[in-house]
GUMIMI-6865 format. One record per residue: residue in three letters; x, y, z of N, C-alpha, C, CB in turn. Coordinates in steps of 0.02 Angstrom, whole numbers, plus 50000, padded with zeros to 5 digits. Last residue first. Glycine has a CB too. Example, Ala and Ser with C-alpha at 12.3 -4.5 7.8 and 13.67 -1.06 7.14 Angstrom:
SER506424988850354506844994750357506455000250394507044997050286ALA506604971650390506154977550390506604983550390505654977650452
END
This chain:
UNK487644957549632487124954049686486434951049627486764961749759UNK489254964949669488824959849604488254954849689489764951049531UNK490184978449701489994972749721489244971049658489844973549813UNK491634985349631490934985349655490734978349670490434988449603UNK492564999849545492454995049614491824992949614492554998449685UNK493695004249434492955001849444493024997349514492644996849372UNK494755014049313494665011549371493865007849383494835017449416UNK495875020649189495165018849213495205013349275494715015449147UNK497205032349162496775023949203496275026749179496695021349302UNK498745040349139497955041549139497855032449128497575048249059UNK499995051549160499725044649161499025046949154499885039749229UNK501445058849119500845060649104500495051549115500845065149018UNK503135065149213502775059949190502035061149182502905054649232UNK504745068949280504235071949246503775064949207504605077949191UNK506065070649343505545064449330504775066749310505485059649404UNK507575077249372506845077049391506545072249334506475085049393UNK509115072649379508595072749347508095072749369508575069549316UNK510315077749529509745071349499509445077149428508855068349581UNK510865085449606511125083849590511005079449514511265082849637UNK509775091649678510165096249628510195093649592510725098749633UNK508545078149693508875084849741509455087549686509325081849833UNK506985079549622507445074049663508015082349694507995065249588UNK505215078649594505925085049609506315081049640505805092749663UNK504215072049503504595067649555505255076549548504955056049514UNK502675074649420503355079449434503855077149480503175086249462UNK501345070849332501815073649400502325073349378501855070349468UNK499435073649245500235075449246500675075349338500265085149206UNK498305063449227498815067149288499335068049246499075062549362UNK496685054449248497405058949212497735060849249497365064949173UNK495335043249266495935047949276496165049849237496385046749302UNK493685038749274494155039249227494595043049238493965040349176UNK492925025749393492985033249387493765033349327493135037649484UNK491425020649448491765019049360492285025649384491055020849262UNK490185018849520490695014949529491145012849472490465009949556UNK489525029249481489925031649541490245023849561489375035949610UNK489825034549315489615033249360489725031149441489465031049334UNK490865044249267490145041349225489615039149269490275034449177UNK491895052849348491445048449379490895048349341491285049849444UNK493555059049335493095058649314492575053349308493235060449279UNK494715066749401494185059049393493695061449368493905054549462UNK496355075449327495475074549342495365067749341494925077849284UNK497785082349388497425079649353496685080649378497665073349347UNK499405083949478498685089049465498435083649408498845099149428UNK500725082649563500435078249557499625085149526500505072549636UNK502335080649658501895087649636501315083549584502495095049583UNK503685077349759503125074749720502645079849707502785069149753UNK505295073349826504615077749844504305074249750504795090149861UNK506265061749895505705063149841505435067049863505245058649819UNK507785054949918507335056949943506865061949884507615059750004UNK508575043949857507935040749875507425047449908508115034049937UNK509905048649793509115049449777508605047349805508965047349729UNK510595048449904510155052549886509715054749873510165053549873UNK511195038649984510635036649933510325043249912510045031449965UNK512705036450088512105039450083511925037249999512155048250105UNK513525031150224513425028450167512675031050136513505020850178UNK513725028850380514165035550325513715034250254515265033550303UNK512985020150408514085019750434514135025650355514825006050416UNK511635026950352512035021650377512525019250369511865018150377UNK510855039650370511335037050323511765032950366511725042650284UNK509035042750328509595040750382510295038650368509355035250418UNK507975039850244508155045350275508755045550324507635047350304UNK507825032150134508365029750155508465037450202508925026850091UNK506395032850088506385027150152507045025950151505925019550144UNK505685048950111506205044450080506145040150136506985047250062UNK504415060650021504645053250055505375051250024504025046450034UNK502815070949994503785070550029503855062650056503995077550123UNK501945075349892501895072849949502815072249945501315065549957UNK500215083449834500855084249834501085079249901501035092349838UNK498875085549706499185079849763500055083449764499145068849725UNK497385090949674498185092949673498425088249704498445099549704UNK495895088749545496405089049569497145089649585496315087849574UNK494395090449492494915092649479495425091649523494845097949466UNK492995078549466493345081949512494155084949480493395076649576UNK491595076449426492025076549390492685082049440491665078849317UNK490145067149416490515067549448491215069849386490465061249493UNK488535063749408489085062449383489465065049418489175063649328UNK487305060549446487765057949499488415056249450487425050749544UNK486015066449399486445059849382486915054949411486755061149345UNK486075075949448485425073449472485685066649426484585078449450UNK487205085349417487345083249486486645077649488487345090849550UNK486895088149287487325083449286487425077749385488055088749255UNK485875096149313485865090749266486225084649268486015092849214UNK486635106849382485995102149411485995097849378485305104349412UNK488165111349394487685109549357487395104649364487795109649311UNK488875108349511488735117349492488175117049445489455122049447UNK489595097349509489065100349574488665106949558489545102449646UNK490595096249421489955094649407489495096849458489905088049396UNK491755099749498491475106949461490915104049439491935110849396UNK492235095049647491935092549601491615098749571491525087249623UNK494145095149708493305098149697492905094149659493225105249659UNK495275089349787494815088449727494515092849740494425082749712UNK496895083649864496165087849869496015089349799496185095649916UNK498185077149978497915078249884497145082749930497615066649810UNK499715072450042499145076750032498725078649975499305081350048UNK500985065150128500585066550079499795070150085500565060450052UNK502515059150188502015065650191501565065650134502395072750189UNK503395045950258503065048350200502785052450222502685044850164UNK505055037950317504595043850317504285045550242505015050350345UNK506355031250430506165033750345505345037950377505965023950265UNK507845025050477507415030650483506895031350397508015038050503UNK508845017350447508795018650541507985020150521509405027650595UNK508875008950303509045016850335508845015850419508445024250292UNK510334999650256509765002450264509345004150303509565000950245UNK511514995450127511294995050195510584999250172511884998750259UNK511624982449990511524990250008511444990550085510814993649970UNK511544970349950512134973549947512184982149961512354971649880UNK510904959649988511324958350018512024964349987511334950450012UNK508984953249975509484959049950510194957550004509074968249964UNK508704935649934508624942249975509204946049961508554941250055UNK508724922749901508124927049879508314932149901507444925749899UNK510654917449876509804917149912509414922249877509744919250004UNK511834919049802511294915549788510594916549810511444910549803UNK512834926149907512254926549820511794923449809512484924549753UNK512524926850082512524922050030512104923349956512254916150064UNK511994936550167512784935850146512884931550089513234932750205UNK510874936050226510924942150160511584940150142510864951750180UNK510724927950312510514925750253510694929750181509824925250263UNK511604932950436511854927950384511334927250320511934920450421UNK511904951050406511464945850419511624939350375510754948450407UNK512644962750347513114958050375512464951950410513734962750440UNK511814971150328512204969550271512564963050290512694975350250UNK511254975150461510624970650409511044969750350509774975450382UNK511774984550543512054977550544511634972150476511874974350633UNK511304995850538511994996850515511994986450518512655003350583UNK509934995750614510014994250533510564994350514509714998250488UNK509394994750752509974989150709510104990650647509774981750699UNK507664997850721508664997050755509054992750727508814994150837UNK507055010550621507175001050626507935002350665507274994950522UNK505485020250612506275018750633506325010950645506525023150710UNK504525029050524504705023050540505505025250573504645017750473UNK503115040450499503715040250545503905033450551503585043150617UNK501865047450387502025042450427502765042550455501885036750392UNK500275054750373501195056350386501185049450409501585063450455UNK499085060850246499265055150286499995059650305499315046550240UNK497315064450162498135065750195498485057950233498065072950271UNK496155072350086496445067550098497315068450134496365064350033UNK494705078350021495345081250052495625073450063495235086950132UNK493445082749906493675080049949494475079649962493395075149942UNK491955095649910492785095549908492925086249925493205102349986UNK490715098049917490865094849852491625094049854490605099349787UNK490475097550053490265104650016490855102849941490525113950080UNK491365083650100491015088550126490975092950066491305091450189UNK492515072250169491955072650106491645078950130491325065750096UNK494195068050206493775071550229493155072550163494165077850257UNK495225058850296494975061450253494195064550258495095057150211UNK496975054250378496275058450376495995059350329496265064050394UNK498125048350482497885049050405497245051950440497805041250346UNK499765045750567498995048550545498765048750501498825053450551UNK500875031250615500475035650551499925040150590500015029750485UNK502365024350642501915029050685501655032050629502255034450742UNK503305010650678502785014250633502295018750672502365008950593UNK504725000250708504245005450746503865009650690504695010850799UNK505624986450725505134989950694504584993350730504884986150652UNK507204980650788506404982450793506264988250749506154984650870UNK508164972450779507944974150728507344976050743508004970150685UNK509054962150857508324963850848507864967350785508244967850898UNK510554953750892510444958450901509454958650860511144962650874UNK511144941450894511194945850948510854951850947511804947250958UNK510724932350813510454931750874510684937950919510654925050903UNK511104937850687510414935250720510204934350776510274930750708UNK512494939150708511934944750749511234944050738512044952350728UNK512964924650804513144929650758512554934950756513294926550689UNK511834909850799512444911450835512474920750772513274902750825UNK510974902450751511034900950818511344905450856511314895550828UNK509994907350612510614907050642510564906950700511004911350629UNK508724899150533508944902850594509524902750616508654901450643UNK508414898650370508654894850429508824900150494509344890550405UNK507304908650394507344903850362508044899450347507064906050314UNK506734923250474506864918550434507154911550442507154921250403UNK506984930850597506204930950577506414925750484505774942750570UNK508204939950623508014930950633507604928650619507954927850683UNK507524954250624508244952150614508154944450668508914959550648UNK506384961250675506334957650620506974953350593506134962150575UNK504904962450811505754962950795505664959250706506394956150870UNK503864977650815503934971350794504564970250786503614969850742UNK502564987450775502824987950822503054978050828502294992450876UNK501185000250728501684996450728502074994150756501884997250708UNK499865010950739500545011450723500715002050741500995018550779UNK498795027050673498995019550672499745018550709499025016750589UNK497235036350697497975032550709498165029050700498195031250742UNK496065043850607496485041650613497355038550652496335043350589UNK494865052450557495435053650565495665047350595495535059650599UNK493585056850439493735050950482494655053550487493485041650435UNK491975067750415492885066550412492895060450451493475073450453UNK490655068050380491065069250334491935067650369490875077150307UNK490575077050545490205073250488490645072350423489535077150468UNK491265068950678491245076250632491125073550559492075081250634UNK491825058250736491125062650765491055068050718491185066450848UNK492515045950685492025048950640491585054850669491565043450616UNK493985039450699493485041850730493205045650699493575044050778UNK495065024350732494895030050678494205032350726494695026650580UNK496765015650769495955019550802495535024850738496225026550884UNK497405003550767497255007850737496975010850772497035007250692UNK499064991850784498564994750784498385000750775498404993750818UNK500134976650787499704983650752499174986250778499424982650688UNK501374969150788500854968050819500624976450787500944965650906UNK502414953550771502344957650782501534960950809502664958950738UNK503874941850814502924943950803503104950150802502224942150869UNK504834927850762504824933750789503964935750766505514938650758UNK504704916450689505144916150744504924923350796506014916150711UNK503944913050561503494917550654504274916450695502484910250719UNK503814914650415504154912950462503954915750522504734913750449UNK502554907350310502774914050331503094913350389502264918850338UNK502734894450163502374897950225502874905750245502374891250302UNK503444890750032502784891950074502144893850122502784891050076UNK504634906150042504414898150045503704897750053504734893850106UNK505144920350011505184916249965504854906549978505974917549953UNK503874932650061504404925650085504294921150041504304921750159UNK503374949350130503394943350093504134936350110503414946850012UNK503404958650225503044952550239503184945350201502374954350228UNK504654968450160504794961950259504174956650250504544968150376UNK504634975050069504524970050064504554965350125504834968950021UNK504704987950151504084986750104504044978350085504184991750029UNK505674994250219505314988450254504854985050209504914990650315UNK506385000950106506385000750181506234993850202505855005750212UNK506815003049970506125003149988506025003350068505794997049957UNK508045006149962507625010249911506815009549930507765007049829UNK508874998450031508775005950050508205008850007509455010450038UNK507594986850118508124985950074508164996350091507884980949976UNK507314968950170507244977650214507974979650137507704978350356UNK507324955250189506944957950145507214964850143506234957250159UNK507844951550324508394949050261507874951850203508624938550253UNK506824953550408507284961650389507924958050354507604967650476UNK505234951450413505814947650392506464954850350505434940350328UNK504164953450531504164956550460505214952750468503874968850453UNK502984941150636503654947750611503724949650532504544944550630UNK501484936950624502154935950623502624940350598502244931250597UNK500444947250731500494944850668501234941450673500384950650610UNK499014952050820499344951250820499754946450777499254951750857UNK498164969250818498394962650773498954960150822498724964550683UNK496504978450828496984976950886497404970550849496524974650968UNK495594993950817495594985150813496524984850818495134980750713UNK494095003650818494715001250847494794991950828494645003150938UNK493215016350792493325009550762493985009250775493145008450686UNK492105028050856492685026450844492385017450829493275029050911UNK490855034350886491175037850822491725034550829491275045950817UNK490205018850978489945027350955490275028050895490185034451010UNK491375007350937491065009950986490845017850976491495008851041UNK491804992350849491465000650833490945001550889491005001550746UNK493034980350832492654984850855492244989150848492824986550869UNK494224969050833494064973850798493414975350826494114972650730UNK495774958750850495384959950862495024966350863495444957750892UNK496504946350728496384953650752495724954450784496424958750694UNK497774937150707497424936150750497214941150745497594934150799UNK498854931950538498794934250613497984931750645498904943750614UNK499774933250399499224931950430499284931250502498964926850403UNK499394951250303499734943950337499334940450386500414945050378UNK499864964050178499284960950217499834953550259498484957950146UNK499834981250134500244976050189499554970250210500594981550278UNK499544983249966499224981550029499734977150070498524977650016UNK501194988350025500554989249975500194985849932500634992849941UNK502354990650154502114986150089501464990350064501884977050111UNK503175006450135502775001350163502724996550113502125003450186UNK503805017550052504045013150119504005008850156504065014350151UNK503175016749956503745015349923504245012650018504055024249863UNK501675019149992501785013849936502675011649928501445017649856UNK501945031750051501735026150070501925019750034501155026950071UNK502105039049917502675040549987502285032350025502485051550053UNK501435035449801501735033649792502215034949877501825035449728UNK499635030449791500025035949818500685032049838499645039949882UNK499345020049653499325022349752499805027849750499695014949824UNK499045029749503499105024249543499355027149622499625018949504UNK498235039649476498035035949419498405028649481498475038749321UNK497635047349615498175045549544497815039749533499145043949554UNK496655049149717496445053349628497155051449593496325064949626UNK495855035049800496285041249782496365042449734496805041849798UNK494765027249809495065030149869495435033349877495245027849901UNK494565017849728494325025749696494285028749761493515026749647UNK495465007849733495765013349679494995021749693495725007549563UNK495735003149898495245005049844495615008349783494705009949874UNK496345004250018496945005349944496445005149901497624998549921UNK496365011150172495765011950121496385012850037495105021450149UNK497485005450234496615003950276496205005450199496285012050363UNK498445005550149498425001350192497465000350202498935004450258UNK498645021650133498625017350111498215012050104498945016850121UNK498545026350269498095027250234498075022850184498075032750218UNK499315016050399499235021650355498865023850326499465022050324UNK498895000150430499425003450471499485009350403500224997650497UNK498224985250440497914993650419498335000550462496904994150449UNK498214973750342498744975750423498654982650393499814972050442UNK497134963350311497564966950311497914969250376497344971150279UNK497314941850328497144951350348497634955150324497134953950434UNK497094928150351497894932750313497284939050307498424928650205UNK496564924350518496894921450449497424926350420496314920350388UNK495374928450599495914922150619495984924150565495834913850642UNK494394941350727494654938150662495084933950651494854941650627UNK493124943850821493714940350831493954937950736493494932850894UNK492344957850870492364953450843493084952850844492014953450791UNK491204972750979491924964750975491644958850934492124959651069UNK490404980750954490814980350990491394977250996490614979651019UNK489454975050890489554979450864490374980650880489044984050881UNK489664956350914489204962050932489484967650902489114963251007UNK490394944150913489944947550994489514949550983490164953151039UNK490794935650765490774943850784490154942350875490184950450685UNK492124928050710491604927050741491414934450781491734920650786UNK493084924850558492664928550604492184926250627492464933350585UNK494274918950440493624917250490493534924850527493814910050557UNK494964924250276494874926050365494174923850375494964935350393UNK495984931050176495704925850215495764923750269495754921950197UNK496784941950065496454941750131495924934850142496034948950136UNK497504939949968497464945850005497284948850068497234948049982UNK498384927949881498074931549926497904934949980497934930749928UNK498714931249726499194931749780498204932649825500034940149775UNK499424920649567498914924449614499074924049697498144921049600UNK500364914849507499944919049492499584922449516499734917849469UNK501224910249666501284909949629501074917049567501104904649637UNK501184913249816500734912549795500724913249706500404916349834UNK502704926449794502414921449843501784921649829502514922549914UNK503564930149680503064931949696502784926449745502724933449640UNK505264931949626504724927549648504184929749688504984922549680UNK506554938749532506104940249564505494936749573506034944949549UNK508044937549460507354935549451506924935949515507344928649425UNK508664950449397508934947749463508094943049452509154954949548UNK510284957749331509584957149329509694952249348509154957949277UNK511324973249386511324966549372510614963849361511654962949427UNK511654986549376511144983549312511014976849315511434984349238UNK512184990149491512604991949421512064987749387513554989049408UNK511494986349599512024983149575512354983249511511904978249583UNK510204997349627510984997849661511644992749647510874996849737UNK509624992849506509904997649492510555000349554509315001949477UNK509334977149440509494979949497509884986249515509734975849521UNK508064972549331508904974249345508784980149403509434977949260UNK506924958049346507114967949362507784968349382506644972549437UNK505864947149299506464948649293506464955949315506724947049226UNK504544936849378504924941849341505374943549341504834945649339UNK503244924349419504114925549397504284930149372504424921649355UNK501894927149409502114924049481502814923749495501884916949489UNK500694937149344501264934549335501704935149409501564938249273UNK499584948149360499374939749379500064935549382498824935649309UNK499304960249298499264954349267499444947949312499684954949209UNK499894967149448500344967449370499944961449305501384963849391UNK498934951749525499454960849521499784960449442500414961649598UNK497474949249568498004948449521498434953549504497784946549470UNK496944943849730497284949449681497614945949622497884954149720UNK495704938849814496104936949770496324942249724495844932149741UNK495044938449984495044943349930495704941849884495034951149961UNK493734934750097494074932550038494184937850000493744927850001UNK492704929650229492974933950195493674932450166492954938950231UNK491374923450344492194922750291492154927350247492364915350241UNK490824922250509490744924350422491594922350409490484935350399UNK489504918850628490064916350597490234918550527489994909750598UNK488524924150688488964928050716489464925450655489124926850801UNK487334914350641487554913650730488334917250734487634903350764UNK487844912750471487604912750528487844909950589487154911050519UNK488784911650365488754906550417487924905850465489444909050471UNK489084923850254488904923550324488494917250348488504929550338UNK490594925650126489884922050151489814923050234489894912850132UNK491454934250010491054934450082490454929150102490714941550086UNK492634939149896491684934649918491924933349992491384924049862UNK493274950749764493084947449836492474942949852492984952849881UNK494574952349658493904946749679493764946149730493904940149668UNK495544963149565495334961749636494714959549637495374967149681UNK496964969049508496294967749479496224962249540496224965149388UNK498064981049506497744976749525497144975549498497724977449577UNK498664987049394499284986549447498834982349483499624994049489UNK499264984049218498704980849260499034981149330498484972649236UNK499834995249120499774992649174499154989349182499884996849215UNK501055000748978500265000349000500434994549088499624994748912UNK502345014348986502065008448991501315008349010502425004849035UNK503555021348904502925024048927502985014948937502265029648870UNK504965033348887504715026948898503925027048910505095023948956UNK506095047348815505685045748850505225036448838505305052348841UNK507825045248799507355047748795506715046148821507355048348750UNK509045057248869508785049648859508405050848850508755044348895UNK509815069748942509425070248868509125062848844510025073048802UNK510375064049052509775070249054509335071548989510145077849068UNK511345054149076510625052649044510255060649037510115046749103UNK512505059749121512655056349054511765055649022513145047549069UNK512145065249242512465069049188512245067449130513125068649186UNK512095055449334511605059549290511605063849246511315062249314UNK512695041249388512815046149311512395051249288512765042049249UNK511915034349482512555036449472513045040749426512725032349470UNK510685037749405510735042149475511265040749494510265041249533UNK510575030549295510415036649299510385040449347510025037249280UNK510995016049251511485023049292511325029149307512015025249259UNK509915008549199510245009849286510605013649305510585005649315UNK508755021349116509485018949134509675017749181509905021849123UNK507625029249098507505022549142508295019549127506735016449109UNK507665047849082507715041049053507615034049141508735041049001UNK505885054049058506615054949097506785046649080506565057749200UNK504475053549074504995058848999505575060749040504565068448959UNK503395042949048503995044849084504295047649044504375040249114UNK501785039349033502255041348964502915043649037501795050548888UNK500645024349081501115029449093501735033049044501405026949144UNK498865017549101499745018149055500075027549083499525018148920UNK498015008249185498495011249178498895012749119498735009049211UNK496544997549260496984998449208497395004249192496684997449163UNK495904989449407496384996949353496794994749315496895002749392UNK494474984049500495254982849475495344991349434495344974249405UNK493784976149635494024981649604494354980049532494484984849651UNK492224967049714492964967549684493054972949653493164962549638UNK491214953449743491194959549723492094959449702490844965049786UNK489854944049835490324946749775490574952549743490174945149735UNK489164937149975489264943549940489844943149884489444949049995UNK487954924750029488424925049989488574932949957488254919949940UNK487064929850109487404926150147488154925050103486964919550164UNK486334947050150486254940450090486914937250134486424942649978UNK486194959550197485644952650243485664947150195484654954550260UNK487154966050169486334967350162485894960850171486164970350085UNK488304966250137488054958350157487364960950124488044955150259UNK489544977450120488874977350080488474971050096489004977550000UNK490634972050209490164979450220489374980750183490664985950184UNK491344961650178490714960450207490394965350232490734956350250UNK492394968350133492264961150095491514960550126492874953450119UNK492944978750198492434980750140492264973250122492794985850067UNK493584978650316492764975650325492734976650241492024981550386UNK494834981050281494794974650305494094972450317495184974250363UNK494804994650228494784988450165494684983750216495534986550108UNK493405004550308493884999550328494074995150252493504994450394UNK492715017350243492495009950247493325007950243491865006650175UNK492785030050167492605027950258492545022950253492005030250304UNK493155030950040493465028750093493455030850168493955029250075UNK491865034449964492355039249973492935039850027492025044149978UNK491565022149925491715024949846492215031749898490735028349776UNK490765019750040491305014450024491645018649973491045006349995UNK489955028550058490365027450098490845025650081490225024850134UNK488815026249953489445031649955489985032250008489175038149957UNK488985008949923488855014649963489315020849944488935012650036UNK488705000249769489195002349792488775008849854489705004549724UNK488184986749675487964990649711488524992949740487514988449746UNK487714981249517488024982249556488084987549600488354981349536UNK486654966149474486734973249475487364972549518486084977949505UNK486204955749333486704956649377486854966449428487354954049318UNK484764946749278485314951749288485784952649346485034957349284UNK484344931649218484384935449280484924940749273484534930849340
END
């Protein structure tokens, strides 16, 4: 018996929700299979020294590093119950699958720091009951995504032209933010609305270099709920070819751990989390466009150094940088496809798009009791090709360009993947 694989153009050009793609393709079967993954290597022609942004002087001539990657490789299955009832499943193996790693800590002078992956080898991504009304209203239970950016809603690899996620999102947020919660979800005419409610994001995680990116995760078995939070989206399709987009956020995170202080500014004080995104993309007359902004602010952040869990060496969590009030991503890419021009190739459904990506982000935009990160703020310059054998295969390149500010080394770097999404029937 053969195996085919089937992919919508929908799905290949991110109009398709990641939180439905597990059960977008059913086609009236009860068991669905499917999944992504990428392979990667990167040449960096700037040095990787922890001192290289306390010292830039000293590295400008270091020499250059390259690495291969596995950044995800992704199993989904879906079964439908019947009478409204389905499941959905999605198992990542990140980086290769490895559940313990080591990374020197470049705001602690080089210290190296072992690093734990919750869910050991494998992390999951998404598991979830559903019981669906109707077009209109369905009820989701389990570990979901949390579709707060572009990112987030559509991380597919062939949902964007680097070789890996778009890095302004990716460095403020989690990626895929997923957790587990309650959502409720929708599609009325040209819009798709859905509605979370989830356990807080844990701000003994919140660091300057990344922001909030790590708040879901947690060094124990489970995921701490002292505190909630809560999300939502709207997207809308009346214009053929485009889907635009709202999202936002909204959640305390300072006590949202593991022992709970009774007393001191766990308790006194909140730590709310606020996220405000647009995203948009767009398919049409062989172009495709893509974008996003996003806006975070966290209160309290002058106090997240002095939190009892961050005070103690030992524990899992950062405890020696503050971090930021304020952060922020901008991004933007666009393709063509020059195979469109030649019939031969277009009656194949090859595909071969040229592209630009440029984008702005820092998640230490704010400088807390005086205390600034410079480098964290990034512009980004980004040109390569996909190239599509077939329309669920696509082969990258890229040259980019990280412009840091005077003071810094720019970051110059050549990557190139292969990529593949699809479902097995």
């Amino acid at each position: 018996m053969g195996i085919m694989i089937c992919l919508t153009p929908m799905a290949i050009f991110g109009q398709v929700n990641a939180g439905d793609s597990v059960m977008a393709h059913a086609n009236g079967k009860r068991l669905t299979v499917g999944g992504y993954g990428e392979v990667g290597y990167t040449r960096n022609f700037f040095s990787d020294h922890v001192s290289r942004y306390s010292q830039p002087e000293m590295h400008k001539d270091d020499p250059s590093h390259g690495k291969f990657d596995l950044p995800h490789v992704v199993v989904y299955m879906g079964y439908d119950f019947g009478k409204g009832w389905t499941m959905g499943t999605e198992i990542e193996f990140e980086h290769g699958g490895t559940g313990i790693s080591y990374e020197k800590e470049d705001e602690e002078g080089g210290e190296w720091e072992q690093e734990m992956e919750k869910g050991g080898e494998v992390e999951l991504e998404q598991f979830w009951i559903q019981k669906s009304f109707g077009r209109q209203a369905n009820i989701r239970a389990g570990h979901i995504v949390v579709p707060v950016g572009l990112n987030n809603a559509h991380h597919e690899p062939l949902n964007f032209f680097t070789v890996y996620r778009p890095e302004g999102e990716s460095t403020i947020m989690p990626s895929t933010w997923h957790q587990t919660g309650v959502s409720f979800w929708g599609r009325s005419g040209d819009f798709r609305y859905e509605a979370q409610l989830l356990a807080g994001l844990n701000a003994d995680n919140f660091t300057n270099t990344g922001w909030i990116k790590k708040g879901p995760k947690s060094p124990l078995e489970y995921d701490v709920a002292n505190k909630y939070g809560v999300a939502l989206r709207v997207d809308n399709y009346s214009i053929a070819g485009l889907r635009m987009a709202v999202s936002a956020y909204y959640g305390h995170s300072i006590g949202n751990s593991y022992p709970r202080n009774a007393n001191g500014v766990d308790a006194e004080y909140k730590g709310q989390v606020v996220i405000g995104s647009f995203d948009f993309s767009y398919k049409g007359h062989n172009w495709i466009l893509r974008g996003q902004a996003d806006y975070g602010y966290l209160s309290d952040a002058d106090q997240l150094k002095y939190v009892y869990n961050r005070l103690n060496s030992k524990s899992p969590f950062k405890h020696s940088a503050f971090v930021s009030k304020n952060a922020y991503a901008i991004g933007i890419e666009a393709g063509y496809d020059v195979f469109s021009q030649v019939s031969s190739l277009r009656a194949q459904q090859k595909k071969f798009y040229v592209f630009g990506r440029y984008e702005m982000y820092d998640p230490y935009a704010s400088k807390t009791n005086g205390t600034a990160y410079d480098y964290t703020a990034v512009k980004r310059i980004a040109a390569g090709v996909n190239y599509y054998p077939l329309p669920q295969i696509a082969v990258k390149a890229e040259y980019s360009h990280r412009l840091l500010k005077d003071v810094y080394n720019d970051e110059p770097s050549v990557s190139i993947g292969i990529a593949y999404e699809g479902f097995f029937k």
